[in-house]
ROBA-798649 format. One record per residue: residue in one letter; x, y, z of N, C-alpha, C, O in turn. Coordinates in steps of 0.05 Angstrom, whole numbers, padded with zeros to 5 digits, always signed. Atoms other than C-alpha are relative to their C-alpha. Example, Ala and Ser with C-alpha at 12.3 -4.5 7.8 and 13.67 -1.06 7.14 Angstrom:
residues 2
a+00018-00024+00000+00246-00090+00156+00018+00024+00000+00039+00024+00013 s-00016-00024-00001+00273-00021+00143-00015+00022+00014-00005+00044+00018 
***
This chain:
residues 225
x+00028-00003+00009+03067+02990+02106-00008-00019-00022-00029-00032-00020 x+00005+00019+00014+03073+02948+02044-00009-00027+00008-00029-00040+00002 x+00011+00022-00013+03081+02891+02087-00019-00009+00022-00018-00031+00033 x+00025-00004-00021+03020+02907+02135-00019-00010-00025-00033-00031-00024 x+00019+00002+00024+02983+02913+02064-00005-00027-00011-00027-00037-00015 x-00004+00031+00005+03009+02844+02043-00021-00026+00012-00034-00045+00002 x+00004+00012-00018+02991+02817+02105-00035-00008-00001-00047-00030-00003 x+00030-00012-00006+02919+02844+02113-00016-00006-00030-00040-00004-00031 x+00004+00013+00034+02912+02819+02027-00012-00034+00012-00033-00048+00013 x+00007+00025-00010+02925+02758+02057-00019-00015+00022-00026-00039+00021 x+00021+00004-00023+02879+02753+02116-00019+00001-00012-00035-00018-00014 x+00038+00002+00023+02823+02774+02071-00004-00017-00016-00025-00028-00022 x+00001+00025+00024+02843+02729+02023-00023-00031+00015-00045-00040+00010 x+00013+00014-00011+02839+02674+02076-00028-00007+00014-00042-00028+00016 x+00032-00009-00011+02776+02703+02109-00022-00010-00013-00043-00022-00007 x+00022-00001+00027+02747+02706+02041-00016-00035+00000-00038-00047+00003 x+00003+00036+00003+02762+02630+02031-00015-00021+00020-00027-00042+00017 x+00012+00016-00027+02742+02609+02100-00043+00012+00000-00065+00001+00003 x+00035-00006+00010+02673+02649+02084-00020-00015-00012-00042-00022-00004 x+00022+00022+00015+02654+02605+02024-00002-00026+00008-00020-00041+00003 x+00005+00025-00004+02673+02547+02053-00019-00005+00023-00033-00025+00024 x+00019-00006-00013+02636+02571+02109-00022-00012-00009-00029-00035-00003 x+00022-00002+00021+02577+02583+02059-00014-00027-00006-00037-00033+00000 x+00000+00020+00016+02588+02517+02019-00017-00018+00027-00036-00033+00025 x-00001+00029-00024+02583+02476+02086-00039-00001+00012-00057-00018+00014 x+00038-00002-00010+02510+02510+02114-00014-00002-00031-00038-00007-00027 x+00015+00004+00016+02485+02506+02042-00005-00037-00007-00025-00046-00019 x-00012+00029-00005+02503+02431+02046-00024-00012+00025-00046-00024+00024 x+00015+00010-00028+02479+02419+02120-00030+00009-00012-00045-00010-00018 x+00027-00010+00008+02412+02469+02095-00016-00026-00025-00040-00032-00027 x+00019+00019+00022+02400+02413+02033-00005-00028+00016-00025-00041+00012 x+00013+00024-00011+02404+02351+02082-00015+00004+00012-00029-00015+00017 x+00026-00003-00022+02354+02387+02129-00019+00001-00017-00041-00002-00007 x+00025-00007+00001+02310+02399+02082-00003-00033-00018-00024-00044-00014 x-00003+00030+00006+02320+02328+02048-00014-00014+00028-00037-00021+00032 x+00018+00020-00033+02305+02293+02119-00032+00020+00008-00052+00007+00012 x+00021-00007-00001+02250+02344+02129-00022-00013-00015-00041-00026-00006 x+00027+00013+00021+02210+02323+02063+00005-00031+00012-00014-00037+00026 x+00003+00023-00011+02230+02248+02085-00010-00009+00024-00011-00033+00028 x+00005-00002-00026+02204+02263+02157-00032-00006-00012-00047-00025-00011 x+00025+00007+00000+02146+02283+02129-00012-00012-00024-00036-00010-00023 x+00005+00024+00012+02136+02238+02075-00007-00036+00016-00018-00056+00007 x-00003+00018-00020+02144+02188+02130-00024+00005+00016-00039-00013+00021 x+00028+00004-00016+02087+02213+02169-00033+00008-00011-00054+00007+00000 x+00024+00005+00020+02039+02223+02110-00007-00033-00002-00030-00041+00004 x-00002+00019-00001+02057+02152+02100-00011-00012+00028-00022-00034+00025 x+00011+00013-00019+02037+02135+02169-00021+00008+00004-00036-00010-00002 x+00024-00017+00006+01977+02181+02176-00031-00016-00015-00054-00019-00008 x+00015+00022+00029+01947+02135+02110-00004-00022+00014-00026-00031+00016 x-00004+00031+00000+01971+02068+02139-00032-00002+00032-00050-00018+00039 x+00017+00003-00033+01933+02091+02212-00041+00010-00020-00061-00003-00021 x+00029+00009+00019+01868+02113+02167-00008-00014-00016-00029-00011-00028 x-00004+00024+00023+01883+02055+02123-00021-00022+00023-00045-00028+00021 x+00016+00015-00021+01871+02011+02192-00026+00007+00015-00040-00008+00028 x+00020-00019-00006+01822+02058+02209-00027-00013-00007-00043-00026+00005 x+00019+00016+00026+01778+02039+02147-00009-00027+00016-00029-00034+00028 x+00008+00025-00002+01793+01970+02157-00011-00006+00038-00016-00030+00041 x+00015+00006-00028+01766+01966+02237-00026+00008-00009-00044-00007-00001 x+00024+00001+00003+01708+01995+02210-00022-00015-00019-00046-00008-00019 x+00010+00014+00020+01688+01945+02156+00004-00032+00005+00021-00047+00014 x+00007+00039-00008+01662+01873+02160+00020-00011-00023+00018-00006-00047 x-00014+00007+00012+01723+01832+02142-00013-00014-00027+00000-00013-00048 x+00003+00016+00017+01676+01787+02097-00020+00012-00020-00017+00005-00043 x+00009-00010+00020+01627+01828+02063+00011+00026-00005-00004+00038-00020 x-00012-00023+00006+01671+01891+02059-00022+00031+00008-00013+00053+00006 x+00021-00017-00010+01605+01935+02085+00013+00011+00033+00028+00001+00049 x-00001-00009-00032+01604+01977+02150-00006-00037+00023-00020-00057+00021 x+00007+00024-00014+01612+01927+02204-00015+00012+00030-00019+00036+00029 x+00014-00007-00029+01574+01935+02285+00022+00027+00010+00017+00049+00020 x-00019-00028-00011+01629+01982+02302-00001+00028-00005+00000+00047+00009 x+00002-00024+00020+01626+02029+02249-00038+00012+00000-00046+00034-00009 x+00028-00006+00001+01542+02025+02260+00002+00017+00021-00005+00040+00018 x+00001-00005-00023+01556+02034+02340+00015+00038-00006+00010+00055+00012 x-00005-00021+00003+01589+02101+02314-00018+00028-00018-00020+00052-00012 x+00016-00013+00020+01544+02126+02255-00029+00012+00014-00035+00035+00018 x+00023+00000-00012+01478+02114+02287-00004+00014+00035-00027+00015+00045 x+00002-00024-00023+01488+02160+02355+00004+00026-00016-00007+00047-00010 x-00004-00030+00011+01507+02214+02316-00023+00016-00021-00029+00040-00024 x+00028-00008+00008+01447+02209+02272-00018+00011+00012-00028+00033+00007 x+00021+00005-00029+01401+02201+02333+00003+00030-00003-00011+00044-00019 x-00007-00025-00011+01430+02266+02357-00003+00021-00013-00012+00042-00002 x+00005-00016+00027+01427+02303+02294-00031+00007-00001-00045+00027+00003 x+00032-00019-00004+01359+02293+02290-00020+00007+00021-00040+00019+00015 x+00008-00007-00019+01338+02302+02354+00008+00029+00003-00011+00042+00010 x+00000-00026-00002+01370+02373+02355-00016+00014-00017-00030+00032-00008 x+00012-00009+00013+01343+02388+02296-00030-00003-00006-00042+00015-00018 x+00024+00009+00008+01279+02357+02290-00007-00017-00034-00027-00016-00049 x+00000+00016+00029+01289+02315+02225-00010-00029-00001+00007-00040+00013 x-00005+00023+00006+01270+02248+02212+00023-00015+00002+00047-00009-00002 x-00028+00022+00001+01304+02179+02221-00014-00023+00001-00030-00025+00020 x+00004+00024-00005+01286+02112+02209+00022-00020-00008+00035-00017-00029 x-00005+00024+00006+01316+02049+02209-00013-00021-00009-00037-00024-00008 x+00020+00024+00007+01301+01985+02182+00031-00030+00003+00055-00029-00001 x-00017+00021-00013+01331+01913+02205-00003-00022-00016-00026-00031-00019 x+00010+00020+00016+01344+01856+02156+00010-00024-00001+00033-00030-00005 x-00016+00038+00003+01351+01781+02157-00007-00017-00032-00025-00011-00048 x+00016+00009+00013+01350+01734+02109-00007-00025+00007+00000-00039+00026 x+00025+00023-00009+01298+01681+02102+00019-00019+00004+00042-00015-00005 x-00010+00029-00001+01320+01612+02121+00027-00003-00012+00032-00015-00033 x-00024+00002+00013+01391+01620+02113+00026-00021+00016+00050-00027+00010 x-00022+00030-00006+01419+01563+02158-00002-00018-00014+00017-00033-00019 x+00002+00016+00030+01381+01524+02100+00022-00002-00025+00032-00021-00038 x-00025-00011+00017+01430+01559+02058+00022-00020+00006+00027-00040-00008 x-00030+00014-00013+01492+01531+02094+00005-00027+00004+00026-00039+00002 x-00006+00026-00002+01461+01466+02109+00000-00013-00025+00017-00030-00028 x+00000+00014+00020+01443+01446+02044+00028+00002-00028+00034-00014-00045 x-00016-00006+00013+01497+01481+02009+00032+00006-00002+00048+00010-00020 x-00024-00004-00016+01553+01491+02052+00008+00032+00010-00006+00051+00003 x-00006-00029-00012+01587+01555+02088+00005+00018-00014-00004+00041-00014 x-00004-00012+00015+01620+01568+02036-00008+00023-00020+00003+00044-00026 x+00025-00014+00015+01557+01590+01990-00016+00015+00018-00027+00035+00010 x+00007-00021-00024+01533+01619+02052+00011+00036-00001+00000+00058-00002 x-00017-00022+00000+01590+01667+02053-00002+00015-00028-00008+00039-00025 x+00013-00009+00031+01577+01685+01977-00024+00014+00004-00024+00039+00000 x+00019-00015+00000+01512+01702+01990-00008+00022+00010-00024+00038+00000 x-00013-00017-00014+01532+01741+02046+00011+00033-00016+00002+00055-00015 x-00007-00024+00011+01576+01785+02003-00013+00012-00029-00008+00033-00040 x+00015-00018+00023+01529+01793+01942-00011+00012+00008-00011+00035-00001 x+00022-00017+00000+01475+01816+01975+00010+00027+00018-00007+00041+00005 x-00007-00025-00004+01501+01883+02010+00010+00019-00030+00008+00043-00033 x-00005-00013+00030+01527+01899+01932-00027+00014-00013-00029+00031-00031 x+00018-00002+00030+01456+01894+01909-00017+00033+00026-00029+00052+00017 x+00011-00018-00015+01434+01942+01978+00015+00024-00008+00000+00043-00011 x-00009-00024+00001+01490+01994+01962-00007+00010-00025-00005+00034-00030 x+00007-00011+00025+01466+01994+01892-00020+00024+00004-00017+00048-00001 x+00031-00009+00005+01399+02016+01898-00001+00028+00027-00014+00049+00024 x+00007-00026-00016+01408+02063+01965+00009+00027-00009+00021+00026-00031 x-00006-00010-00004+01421+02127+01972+00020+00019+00010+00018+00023+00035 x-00034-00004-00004+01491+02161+01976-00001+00013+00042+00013+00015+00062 x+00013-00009-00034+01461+02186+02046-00002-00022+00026+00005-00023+00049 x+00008+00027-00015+01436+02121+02069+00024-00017+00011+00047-00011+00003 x-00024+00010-00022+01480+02071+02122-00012-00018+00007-00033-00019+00020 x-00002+00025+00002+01495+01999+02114+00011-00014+00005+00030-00020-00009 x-00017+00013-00016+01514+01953+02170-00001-00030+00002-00023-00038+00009 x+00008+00024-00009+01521+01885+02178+00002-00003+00024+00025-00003+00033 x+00014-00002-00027+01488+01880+02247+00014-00038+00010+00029-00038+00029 x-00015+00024-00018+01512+01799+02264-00004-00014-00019-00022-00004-00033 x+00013+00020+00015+01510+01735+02219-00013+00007-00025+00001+00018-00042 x+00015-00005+00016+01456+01744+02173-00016+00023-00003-00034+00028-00018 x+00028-00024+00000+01423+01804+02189+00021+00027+00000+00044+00028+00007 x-00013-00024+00006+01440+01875+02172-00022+00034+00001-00044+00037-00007 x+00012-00024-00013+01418+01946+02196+00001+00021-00032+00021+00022-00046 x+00009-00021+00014+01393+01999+02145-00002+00035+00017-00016+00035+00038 x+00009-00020-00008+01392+02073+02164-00007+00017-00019+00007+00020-00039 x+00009-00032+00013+01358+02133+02135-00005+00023+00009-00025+00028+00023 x+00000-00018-00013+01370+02190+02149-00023+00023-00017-00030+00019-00040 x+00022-00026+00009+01317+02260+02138-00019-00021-00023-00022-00018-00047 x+00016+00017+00014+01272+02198+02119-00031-00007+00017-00028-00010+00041 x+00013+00003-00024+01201+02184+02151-00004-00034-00010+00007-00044-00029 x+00007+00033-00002+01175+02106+02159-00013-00002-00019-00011-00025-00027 x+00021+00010+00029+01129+02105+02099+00022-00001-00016+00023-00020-00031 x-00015+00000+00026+01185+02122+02054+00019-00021+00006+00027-00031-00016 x-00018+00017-00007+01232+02075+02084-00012-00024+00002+00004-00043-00001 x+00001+00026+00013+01190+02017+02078-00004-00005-00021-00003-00028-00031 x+00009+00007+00033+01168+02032+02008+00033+00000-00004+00041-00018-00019 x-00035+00002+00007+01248+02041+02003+00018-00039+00011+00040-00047+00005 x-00010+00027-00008+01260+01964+02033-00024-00014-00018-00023-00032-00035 x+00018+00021+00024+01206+01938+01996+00015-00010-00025+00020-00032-00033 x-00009-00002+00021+01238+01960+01937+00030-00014-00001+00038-00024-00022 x-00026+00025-00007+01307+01921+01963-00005-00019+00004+00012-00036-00001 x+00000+00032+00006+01268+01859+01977-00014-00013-00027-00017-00037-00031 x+00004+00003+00028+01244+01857+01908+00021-00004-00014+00023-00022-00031 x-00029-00001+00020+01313+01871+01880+00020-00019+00006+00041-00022-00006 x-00021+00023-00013+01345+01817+01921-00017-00036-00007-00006-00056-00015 x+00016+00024+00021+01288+01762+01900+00001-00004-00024-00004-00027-00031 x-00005+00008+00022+01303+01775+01831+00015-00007-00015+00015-00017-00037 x-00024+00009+00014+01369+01771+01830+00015-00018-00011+00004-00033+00005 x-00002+00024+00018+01402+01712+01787+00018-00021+00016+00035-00036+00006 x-00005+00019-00016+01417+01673+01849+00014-00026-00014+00037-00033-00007 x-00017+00021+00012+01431+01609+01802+00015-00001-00008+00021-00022-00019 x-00018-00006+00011+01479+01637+01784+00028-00011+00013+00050-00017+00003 x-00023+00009-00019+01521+01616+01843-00008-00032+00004+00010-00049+00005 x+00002+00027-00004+01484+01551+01852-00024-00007-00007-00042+00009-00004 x+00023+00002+00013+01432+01519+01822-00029-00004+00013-00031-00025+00025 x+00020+00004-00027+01364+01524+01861-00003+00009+00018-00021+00006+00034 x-00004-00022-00015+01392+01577+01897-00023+00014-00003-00032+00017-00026 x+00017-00022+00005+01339+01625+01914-00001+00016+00025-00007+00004+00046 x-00001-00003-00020+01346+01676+01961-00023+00028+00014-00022+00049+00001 x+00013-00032-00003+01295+01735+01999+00019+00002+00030+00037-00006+00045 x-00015-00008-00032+01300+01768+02056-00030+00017+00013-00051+00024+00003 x+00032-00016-00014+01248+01801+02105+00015+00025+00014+00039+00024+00020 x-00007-00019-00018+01253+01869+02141-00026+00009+00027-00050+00006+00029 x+00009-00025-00016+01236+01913+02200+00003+00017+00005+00025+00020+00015 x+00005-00029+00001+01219+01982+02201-00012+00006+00025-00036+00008+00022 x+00006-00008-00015+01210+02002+02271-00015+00032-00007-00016+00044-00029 x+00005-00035+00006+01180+02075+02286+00024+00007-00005+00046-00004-00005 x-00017-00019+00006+01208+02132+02270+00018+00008+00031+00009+00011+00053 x-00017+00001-00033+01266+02141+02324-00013+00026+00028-00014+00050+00022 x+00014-00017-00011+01234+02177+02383+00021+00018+00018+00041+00005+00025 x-00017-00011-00003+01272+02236+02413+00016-00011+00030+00039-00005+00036 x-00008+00017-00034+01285+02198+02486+00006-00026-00003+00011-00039+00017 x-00009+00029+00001+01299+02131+02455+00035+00000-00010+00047+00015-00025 x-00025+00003+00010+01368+02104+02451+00008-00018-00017-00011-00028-00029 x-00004+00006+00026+01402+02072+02400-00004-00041-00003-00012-00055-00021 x+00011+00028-00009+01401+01995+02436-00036+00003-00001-00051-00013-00013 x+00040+00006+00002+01317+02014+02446-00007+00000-00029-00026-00015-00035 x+00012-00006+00034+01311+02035+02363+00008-00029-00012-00009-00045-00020 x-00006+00030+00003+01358+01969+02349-00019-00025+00011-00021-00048+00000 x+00025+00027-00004+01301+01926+02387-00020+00005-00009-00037-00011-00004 x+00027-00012+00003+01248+01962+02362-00004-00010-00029-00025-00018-00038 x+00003+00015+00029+01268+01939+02288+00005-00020+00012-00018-00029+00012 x+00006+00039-00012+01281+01862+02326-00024-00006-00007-00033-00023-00021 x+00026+00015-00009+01218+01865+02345-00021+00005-00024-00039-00012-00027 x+00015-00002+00029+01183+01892+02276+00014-00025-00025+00007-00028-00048 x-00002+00018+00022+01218+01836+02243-00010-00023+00004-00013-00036-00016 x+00008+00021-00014+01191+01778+02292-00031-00005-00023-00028-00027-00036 x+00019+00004+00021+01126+01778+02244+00001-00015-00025-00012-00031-00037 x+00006+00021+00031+01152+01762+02184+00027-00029+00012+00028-00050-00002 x-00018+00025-00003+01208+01710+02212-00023-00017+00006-00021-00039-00006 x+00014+00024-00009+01148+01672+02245-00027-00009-00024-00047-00023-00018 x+00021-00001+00020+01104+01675+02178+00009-00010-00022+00018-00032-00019 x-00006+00016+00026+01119+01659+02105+00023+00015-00001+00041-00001-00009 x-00017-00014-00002+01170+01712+02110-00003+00011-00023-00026+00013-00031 x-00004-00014+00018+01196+01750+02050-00018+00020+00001-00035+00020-00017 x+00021-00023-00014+01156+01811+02083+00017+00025+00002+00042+00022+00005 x-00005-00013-00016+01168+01875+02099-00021+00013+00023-00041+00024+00014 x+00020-00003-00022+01130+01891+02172+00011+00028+00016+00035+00032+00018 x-00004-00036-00004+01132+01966+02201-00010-00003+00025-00033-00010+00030 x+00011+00001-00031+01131+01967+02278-00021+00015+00001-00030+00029-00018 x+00020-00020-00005+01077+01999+02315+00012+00022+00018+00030+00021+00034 x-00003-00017-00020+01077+02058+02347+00001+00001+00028-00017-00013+00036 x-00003-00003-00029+01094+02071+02422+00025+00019+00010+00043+00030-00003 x-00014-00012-00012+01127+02101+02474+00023-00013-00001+00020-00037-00006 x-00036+00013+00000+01211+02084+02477-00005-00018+00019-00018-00011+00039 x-00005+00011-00026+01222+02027+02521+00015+00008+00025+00015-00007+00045 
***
């Protein structure tokens, strides 16, 4: 019996021992899982960022850092739609500036491109945290306003081609002087699409491009094309 007792000391003993090491081993394996866990997902936070990082950047004009056509082609249907369910206001307004192959020829691309990226600085200044600012191609760039009607939105571009005529242009080159003209189509109509509202400011800017320019001109009314 003693030596059953012995025996059965010893078994437990060993048991015991083989338990913690047991123990030791899943507390072990348990800290690298959870080690590679947080690195897993640290790893796909990290990618997550990098893919809305690129994200960002597809939607922004590499040279003036503004919404680029892509990021408009997305913004501007969803507006549309918005206010068409709801019945809200929407206007746009479409902006070039004046004589700006003058720019390039007389001054080079370079100062071109400068002028390029000041002037969306001096538009995000002055708009509204609401408002949506695209560079539409080249020189010209798309305005939206949203729960806005057409009077207020050209007294609202007026007030941007004032702030862009006064700005200290010589600053970049001497004799530099730069405006710009807009168009303010109607107010978006509930059956027009977003190519018909984009010609509709074209065609409200055709006025002041063929005139002295530095205008802003407010389409007329009509039915959607």
């Amino acid at each position: 019996q003693i030596a059953v007792a012995i025996t059965n000391t010893r078994l437990f003993d060993e048991l015991k021992r083989q338990q913690l090491l047991l123990e030791a081993r899943v507390a072990d394996r348990t800290s690298e899982l959870r080690k590679m866990t947080e690195s897993l997902a640290e790893a796909v936070g990290q990618q997550e960022e990098l893919l809305n990082q690129l994200e960002r950047e597809n939607r922004r004009d590499t040279l003036t850092l503004i919404a680029n056509r892509r990021h408009l082609d997305e913004f501007l249907p969803r507006e549309m739609e918005r206010a068409r369910r709801y019945g809200h206001p929407l206007t746009t307004a479409m902006l070039d500036i004046d004589h700006f192959k003058t720019v390039n020829h007389t001054l080079g691309n370079a100062m071109g491109d400068q002028v390029l990226c000041v002037l969306p600085n001096i538009l995000i200044t002055d708009l509204r945290t609401t408002d949506f600012a695209a560079r539409y191609g080249g020189e010209e760039f798309v305005i939206v306003f949203p729960e806005t009607i057409v009077g207020d939105a050209v007294s609202a571009c007026d007030k941007l081609r004032t702030l862009i005529a006064l700005h200290p242009w010589p600053r970049l080159a001497r004799n530099l002087n730069v405006t710009v003209s807009f168009g303010v189509p109607p107010m978006a109509h509930p059956d027009q699409t977003m190519a018909q509202l984009l010609a509709g400011a074209a065609r409200a800017l055709y006025p002041a491009k063929r005139s002295a320019r530095k205008r802003v001109c407010e389409g007329r009314l009509g039915a959607p094309d």
